[in-house]
C-alpha positions as a printed NumPy array, in Angstrom:
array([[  0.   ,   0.   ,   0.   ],
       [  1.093,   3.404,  -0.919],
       [ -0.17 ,   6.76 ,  -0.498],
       [ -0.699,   8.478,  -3.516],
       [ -2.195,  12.081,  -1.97 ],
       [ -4.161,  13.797,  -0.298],
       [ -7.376,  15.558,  -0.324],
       [ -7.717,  19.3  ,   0.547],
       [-10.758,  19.241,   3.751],
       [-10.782,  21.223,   6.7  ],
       [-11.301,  20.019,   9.718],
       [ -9.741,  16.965,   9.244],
       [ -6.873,  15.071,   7.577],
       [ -7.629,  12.967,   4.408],
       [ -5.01 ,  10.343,   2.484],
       [ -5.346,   8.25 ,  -0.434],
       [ -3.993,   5.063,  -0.806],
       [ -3.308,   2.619,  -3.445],
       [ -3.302,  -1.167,  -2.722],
       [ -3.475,  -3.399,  -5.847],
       [ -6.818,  -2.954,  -7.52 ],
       [ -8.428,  -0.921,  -4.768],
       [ -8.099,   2.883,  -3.422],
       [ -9.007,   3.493,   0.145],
       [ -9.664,   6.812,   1.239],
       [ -9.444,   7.726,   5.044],
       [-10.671,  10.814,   6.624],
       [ -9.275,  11.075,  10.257],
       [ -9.905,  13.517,  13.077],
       [ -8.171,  13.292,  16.327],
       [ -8.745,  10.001,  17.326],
       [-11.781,   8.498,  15.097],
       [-11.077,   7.629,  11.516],
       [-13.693,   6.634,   8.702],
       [-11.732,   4.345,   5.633],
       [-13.593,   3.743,   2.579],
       [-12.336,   1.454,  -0.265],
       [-13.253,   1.375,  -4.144],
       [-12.106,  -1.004,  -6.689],
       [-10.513,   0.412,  -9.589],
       [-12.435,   0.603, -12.212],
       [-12.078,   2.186, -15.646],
       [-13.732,   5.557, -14.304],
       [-12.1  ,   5.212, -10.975],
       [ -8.107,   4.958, -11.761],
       [ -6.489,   8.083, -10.305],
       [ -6.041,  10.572,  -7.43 ],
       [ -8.353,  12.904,  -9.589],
       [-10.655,  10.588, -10.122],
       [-10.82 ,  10.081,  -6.49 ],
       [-10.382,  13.747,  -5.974],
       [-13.602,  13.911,  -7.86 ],
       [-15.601,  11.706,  -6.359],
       [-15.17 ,  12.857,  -2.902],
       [-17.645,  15.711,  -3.329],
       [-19.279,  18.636,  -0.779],
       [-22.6  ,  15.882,  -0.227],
       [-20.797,  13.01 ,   0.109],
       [-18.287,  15.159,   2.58 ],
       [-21.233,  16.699,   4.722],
       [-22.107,  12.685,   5.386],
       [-18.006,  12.126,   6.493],
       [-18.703,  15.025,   9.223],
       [-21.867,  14.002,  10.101],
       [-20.479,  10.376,  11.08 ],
       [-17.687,  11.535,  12.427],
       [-20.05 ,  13.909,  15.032],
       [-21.807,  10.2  ,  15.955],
       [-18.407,   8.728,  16.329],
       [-17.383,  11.684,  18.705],
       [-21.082,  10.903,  20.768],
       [-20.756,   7.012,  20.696],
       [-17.405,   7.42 ,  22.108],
       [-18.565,   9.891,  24.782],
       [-21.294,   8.051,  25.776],
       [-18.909,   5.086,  25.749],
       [-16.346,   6.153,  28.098],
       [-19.076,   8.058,  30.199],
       [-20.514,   4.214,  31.179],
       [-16.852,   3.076,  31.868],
       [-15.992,   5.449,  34.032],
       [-19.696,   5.604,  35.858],
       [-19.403,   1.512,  36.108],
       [-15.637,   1.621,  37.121],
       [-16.019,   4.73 ,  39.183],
       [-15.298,   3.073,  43.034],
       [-12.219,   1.799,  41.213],
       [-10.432,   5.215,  41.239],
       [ -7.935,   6.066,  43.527],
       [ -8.418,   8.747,  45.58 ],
       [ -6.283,  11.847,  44.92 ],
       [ -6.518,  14.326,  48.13 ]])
């Protein structure tokens, strides 16, 4: 697998990779990540292509996810630390 670019969004990082017949495109911010994969086909066989693809709509959906991600993850280590919380030493 190599990385063959990346893709200009704010907020978060995106790289594209190339492995064999597939690209895989992963969006990361902080410490949640979103990869997506897509054979190559005759349409899809570049980092434009790609580039292309990856448009505003289909961007607003990467930022909504990631804002679920960010709540699961929350709400995640909220129950941990409720369920865990006699398990805490006791800092005076």
């Amino acid at each position: 697998m190599r990385i063959i670019g990346y893709l200009d969004t704010q907020g978060y990082k995106t790289t594209v990779f190339k492995n064999n017949d597939k690209y895989i495109v992963k969006f990361e911010a902080d410490v949640v990540e979103q990869t997506f994969k897509f054979r190559e086909t005759d349409k899809i066989n570049s980092l434009k292509a790609i580039q292309d693809m990856v448009d505003a709509p289909f961007l607003k959906l990467v930022e909504e996810r990631f804002q679920e991600m960010y709540e699961s993850s929350g709400k995640l280590l909220q129950q941990f630390h409720d369920f865990h919380e006699d398990d805490w030493i006791e800092i005076i």
